[in-house]
C-alpha positions as CSV (number, residue, x, y, z in Angstrom):
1,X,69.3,98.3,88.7
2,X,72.4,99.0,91.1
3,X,72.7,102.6,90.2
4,X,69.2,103.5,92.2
5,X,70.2,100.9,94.6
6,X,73.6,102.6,95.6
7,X,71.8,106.2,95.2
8,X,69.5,105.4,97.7
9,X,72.2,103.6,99.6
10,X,73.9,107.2,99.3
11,X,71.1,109.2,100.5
12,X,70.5,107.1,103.5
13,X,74.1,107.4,104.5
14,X,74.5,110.9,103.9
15,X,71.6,111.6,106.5
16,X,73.1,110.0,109.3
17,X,76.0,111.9,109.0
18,X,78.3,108.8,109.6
19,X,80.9,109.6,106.4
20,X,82.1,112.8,105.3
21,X,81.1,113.7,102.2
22,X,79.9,110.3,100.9
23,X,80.2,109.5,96.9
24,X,79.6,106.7,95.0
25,X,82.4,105.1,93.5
26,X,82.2,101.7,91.4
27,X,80.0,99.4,92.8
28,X,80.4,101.3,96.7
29,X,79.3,104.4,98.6
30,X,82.8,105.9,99.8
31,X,83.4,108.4,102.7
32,X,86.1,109.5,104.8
33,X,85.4,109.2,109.0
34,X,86.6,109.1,112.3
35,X,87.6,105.3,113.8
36,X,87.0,106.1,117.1
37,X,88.7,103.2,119.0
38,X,91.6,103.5,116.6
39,X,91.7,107.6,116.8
40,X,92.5,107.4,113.2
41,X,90.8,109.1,110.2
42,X,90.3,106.4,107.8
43,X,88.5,105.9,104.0
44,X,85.1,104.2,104.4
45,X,83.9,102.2,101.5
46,X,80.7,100.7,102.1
47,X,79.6,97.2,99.8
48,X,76.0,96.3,99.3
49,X,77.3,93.6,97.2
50,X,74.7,94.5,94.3
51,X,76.5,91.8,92.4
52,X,75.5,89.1,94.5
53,X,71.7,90.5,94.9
54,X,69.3,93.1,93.4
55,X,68.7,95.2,96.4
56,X,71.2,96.5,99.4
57,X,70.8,96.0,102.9
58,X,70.6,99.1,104.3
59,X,69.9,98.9,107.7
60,X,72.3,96.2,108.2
61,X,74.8,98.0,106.2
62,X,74.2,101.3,108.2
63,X,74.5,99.5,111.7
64,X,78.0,97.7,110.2
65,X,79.2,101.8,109.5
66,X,78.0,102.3,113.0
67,X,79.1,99.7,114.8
68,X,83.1,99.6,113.4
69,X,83.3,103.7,113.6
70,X,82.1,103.6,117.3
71,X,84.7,101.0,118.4
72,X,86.1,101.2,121.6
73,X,89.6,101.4,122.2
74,X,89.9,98.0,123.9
75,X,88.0,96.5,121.1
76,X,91.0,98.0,119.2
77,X,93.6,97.1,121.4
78,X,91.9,93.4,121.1
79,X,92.1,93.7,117.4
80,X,95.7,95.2,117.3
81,X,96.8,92.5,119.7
82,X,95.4,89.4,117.6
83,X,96.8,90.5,114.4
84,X,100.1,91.0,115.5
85,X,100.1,87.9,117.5
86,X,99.2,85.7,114.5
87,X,101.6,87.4,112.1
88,X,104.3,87.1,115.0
89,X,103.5,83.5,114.7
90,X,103.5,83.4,111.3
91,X,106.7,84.6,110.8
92,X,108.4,83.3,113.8
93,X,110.3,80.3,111.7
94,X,111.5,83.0,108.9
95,X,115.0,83.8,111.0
96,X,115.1,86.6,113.6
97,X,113.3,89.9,112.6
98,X,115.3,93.3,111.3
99,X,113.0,95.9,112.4
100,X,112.5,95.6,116.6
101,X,109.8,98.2,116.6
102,X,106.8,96.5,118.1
103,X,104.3,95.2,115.4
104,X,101.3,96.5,117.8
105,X,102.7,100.4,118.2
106,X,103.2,100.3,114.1
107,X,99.9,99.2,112.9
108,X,98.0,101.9,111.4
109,X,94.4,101.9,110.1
110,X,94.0,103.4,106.6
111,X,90.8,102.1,105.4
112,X,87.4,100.0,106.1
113,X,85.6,98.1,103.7
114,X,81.7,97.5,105.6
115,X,79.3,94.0,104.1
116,X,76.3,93.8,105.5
117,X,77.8,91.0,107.5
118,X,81.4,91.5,108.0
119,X,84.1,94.2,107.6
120,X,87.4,94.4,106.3
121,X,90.5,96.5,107.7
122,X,93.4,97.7,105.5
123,X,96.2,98.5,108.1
124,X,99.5,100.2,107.4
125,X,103.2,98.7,109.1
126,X,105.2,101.3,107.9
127,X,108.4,100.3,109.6
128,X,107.7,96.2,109.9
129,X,105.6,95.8,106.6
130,X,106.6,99.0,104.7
131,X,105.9,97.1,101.1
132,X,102.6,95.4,102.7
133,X,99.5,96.2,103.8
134,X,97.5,94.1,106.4
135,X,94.5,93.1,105.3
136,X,91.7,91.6,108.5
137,X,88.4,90.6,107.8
138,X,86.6,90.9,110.8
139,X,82.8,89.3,111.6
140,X,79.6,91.1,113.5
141,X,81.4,91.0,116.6
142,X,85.0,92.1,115.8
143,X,86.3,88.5,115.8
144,X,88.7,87.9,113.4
145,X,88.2,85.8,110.5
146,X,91.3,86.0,108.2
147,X,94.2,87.9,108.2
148,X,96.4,88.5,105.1
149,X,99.7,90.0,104.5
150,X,99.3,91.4,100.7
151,X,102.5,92.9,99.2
152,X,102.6,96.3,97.3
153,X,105.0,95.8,94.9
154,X,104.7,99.6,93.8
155,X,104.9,98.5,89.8
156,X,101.2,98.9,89.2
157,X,98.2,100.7,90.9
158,X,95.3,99.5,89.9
159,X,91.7,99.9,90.2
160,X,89.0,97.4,90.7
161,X,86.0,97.5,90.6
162,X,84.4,95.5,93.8
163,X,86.1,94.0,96.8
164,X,85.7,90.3,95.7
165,X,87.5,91.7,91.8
166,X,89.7,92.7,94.8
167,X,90.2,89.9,97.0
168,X,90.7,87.7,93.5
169,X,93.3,89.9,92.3
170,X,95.2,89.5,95.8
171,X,94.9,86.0,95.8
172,X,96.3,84.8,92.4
173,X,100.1,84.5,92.3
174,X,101.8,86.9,89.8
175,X,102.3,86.8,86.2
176,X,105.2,85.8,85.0
């Protein structure tokens, strides 16, 4: 039942345009595009969550593509700001910080993951976070919801097959 769901998912994002060169990949449609607000070329992968029900969304799901891609740049200067604010805060006790390049002039979008109700940034920090990746859920209205610092170790890449076998493989400690 999901393979017709995410073809038709496909289709209807392949006619408006919105990714380049959209494919289907697991349980997502996947596309590169342009994050306006950001003025970053990033990897789009869009979730119907088939796993959670039989048939996508794909009106909402098309308006969350639209809306993040057509961002403004103070909605991504808003963004930028919060999440370096709250890891700033975050880390404020941990002793005086290495690295004096400004969090917000090193955070770099490399990917978007689009629900029908929420979206999910992967940002690079080369020179702050260069093992890490920044992970910011975001709601309907690009207030922020969670933000996550997730190591990259560099021992294992691994592919998973949907964002929550994602999210649960983020957040269980490591094997020992």
């Amino acid at each position: 039942m999901a393979r017709p769901a995410l073809e038709s998912l496909l289709r209807r994002i392949s006619d408006t345009g919105l990714l380049d060169d959209p494919v289907i990949e697991g349980d997502f449609v996947c596309g590169r595009a342009r994050l306006d607000g950001a003025g970053a070329d990033v990897m789009v992968n869009v979730d119907p969550e088939l796993d959670e029900a039989d048939e996508a969304d794909p009106a909402a799901l098309l308006a969350g593509i639209s809306r993040i891609l057509a961002m403004s740049e103070a909605q991504w200067t808003t963004i930028v700001e919060s999440v370096a604010t709250e890891i700033e805060e975050a880390v404020a006790d941990d002793g005086p910080i290495v690295e004096q390049t400004d969090l917000r002039a090193d955070l770099e979008p490399t990917s978007v993951v689009v629900f029908a109700d929420a979206v999910l940034l992967s940002l690079a920090a080369p020179r702050q976070f260069p093992d890490s990746r920044i992970l910011v859920q975001l709601d309907d209205d690009f207030e922020i919801e969670n933000v996550e610092v997730a190591v990259n170790d560099g021992a294992e890449t691994i592919e998973l097959d949907s964002l929550d076998d994602l999210l649960d493989h983020i957040g269980r400690p490591a094997a020992i």
